[in-house]
C-alpha positions in Angstrom: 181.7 58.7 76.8 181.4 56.9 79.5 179.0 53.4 80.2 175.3 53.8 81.1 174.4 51.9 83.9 171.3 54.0 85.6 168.4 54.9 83.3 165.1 56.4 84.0 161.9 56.4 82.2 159.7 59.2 81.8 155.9 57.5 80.2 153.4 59.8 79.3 150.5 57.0 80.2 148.3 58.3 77.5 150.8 57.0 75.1 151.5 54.0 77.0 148.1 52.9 78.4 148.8 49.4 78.9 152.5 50.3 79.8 153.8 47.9 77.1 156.6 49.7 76.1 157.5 51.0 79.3 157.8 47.1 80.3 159.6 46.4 77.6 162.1 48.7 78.1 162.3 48.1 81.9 163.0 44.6 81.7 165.1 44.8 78.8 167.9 46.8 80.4 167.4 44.9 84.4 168.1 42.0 82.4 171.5 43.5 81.1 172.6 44.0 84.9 170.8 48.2 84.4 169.0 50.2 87.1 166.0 51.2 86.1 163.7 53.8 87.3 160.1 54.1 85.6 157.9 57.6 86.2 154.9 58.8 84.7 155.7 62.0 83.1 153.2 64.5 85.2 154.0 62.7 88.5 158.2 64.1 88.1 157.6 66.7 91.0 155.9 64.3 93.2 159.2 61.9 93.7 162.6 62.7 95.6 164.9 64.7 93.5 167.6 62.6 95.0 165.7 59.6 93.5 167.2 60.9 90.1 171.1 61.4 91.5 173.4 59.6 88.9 170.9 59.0 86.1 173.2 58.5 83.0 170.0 59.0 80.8 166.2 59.4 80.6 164.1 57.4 78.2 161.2 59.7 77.5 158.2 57.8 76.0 155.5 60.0 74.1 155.5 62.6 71.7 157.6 65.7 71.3 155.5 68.0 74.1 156.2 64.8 76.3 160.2 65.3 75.7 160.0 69.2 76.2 158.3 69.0 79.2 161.0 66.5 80.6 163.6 68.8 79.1 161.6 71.4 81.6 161.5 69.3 84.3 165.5 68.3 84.1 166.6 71.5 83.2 169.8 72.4 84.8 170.8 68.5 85.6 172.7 67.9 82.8 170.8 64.6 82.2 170.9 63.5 78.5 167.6 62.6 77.2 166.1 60.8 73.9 162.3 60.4 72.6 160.7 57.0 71.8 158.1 58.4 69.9 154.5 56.9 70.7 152.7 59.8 69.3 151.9 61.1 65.5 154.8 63.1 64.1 157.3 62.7 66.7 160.5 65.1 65.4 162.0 65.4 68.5 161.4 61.9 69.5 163.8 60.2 67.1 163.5 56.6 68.0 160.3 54.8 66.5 158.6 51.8 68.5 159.8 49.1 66.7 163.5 50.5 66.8 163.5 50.7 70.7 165.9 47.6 71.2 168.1 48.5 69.4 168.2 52.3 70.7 169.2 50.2 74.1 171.7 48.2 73.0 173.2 51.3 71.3 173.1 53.1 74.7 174.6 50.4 76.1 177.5 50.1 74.0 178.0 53.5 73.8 177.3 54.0 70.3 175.5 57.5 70.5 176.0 60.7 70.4 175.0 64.3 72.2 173.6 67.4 71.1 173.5 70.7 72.9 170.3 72.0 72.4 170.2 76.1 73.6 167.2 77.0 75.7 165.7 80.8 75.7 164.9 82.4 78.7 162.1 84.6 79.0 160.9 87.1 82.3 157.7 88.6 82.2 157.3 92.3 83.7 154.1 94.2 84.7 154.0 97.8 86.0 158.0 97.0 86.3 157.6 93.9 88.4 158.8 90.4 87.1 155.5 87.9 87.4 156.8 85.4 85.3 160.2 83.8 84.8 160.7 80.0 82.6 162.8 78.5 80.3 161.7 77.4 76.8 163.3 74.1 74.7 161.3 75.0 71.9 159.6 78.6 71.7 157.9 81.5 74.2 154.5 82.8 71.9 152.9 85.6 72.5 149.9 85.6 71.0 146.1 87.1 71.6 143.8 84.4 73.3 140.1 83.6 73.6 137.9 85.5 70.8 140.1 88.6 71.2 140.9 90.8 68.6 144.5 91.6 66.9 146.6 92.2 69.7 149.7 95.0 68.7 153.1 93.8 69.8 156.5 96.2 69.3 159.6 94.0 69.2 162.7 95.6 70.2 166.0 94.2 69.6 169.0 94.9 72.2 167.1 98.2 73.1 166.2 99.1 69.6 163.3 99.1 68.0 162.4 96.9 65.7 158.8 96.8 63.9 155.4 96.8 65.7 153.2 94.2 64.7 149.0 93.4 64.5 147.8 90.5 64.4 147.5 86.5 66.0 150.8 87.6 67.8 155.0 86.7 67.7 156.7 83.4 68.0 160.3 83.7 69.4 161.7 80.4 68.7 165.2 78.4 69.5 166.7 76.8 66.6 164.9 73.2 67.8 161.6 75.1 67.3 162.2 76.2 64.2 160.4 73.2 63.0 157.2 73.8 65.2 154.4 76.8 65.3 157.7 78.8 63.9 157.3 76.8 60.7 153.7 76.8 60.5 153.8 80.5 60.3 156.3 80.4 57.5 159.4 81.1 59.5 163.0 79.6 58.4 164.4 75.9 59.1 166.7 76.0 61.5 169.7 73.2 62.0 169.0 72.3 65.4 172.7 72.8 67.1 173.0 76.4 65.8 172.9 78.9 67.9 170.6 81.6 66.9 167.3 83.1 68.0 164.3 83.7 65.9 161.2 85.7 65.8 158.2 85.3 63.5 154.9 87.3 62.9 152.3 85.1 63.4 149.2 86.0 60.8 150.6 89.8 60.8 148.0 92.4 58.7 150.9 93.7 57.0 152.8 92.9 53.6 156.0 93.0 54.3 156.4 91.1 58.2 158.8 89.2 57.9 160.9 86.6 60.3 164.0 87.9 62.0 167.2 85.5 62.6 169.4 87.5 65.6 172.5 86.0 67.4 171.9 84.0 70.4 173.8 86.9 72.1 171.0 89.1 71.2 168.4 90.5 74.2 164.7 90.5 72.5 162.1 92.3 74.1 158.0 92.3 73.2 156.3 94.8 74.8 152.0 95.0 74.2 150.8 97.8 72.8 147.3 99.3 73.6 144.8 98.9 70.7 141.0 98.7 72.6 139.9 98.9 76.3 138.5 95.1 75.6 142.4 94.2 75.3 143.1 93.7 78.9 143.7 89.7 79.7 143.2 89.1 76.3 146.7 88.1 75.0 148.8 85.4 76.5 152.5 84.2 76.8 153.2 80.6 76.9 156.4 78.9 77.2 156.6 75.7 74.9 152.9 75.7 74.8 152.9 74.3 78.5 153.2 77.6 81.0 151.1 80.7 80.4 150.2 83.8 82.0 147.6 86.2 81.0 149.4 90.0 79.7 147.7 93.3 80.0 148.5 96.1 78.1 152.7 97.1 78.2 153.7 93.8 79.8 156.8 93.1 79.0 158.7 89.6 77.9 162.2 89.7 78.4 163.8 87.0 76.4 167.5 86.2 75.9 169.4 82.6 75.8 169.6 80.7 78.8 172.0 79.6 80.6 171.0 76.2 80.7 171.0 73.7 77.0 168.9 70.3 77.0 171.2 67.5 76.2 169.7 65.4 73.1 171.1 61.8 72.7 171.3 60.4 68.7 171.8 56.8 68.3 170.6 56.9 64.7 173.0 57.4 61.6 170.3 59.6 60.2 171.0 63.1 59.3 168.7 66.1 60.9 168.0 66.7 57.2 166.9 63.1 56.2 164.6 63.3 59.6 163.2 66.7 57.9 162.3 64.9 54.9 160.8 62.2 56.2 158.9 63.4 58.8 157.3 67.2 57.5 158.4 66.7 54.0 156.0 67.5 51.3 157.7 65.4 48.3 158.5 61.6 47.9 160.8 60.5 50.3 161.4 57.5 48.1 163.3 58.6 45.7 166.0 59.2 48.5 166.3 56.1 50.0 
């Protein structure tokens, strides 16, 4: 691997509201002969894209949605990134607070490592016609919105179909999602650097729905069925919870794995297993320490 010498920072300021940490870091690394570069994270598309030419890693300060959205934003620069969590739970953003000194001189010594993390791609189609295409770190939902009723979703797999679903909606979730909505809705635990696809029933009026693990090779398609004329505009797709776009009855999502991964820098000896526990498990932690 080779040295870091040009790092940005990515703050979301409603973590950071005095920009303490941000400061911190900042004069930290100028102090170890680093360039520096601090943005806040919804100002990224405001700034010169050359401003970010030979960035050897982003320092993303907030919670998980803040380090998916930078994944978003970067996507396709093959920029490492890691998470100083400033939020609650913070799974994505490994580093805590207090640990964010050492983090640096880790960096800076080149004690880290990097994980591929696949992105899923997903294209939106009404009446035939693409309205929508994003890419997704962590999941693309489709789900009912407002007060609407049950929405009815068929999920076909490479062409085939699969099962046709009512209820809240479908998560399709890469394996670094697994431990998001996909969880909540009793989907399967993912290790993060497989490479695998997944698609859960969310609150499904039926027995026997079930999550579904496909290769990442696999095309998925969700196409909206028709169940009432008040359905129209009344079910959604977002991607990671931060793009939507309203669906009408037989939209379309097109989703498959992207062509593009996020790079994920580790500078903790911590296993993604030991993070599980610690962070979303349900039994004491203490024992295993």
């Amino acid at each position: 691997m080779s040295a870091m010498d040009k790092f940005c920072i990515i703050t979301n300021i409603d973590k950071d509201k005095d920009l303490a940490v941000t400061n911190l870091i900042m004069n930290y690394l100028q102090a170890k002969n680093k360039v520096c570069l601090a943005v806040r994270a919804m100002c990224i598309e405001e700034i010169d894209n050359t401003a970010f030419d030979g960035t050897h890693c982003l320092l993303v300060l907030g919670g998980d949605g803040t380090l998916i959205q930078a994944a978003r934003d970067f996507v396709g620069k093959n920029i490492p990134l890691i998470g100083i969590n400033l939020g609650t739970l913070g799974f994505l953003t490994s580093v805590e607070k207090e640990d964010v000194t050492a983090c640096l001189d880790a960096l800076i010594a080149d004690d880290y490592a990097i994980e591929n993390r696949m992105m899923i791609e997903g294209k939106v189609y009404h009446e035939g016609q693409i309205i929508k295409k994003s890419v997704a770190l962590n999941d693309i939902i489709v789900t009912r919105s407002g007060f609407s009723r049950i929405v009815e979703v068929k999920l076909f797999i490479n062409g085939k179909l699969v099962d046709i679903y009512n209820g809240d909606g479908i998560i399709i979730s890469t394996p670094t999602g697994s431990t998001g909505y996909n969880l909540s809705a009793g989907g399967p635990v993912v290790f993060p650097e497989t490479e695998l696809i997944l698609a859960t029933p969310i609150c499904s009026h039926s027995l026997s729905a079930r999550s579904i693990v496909v290769s990442a090779s696999d095309e998925i398609v969700i196409e909206m069925g028709f169940r009432k004329k008040t359905q129209k505009e009344e079910a959604i797709v977002t991607f990671d919870g931060q793009t939507s776009i309203e669906l009408s009855p037989f939209d379309r999502v097109e989703i498959r794995k992207a062509a593009v991964s996020a790079r994920t820098i580790k500078v903790s000896g911590r296993s993604f297993y030991e993070i599980l526990r610690s962070k979303i498990g349900s039994f004491d932690n203490q024992k295993y320490k």
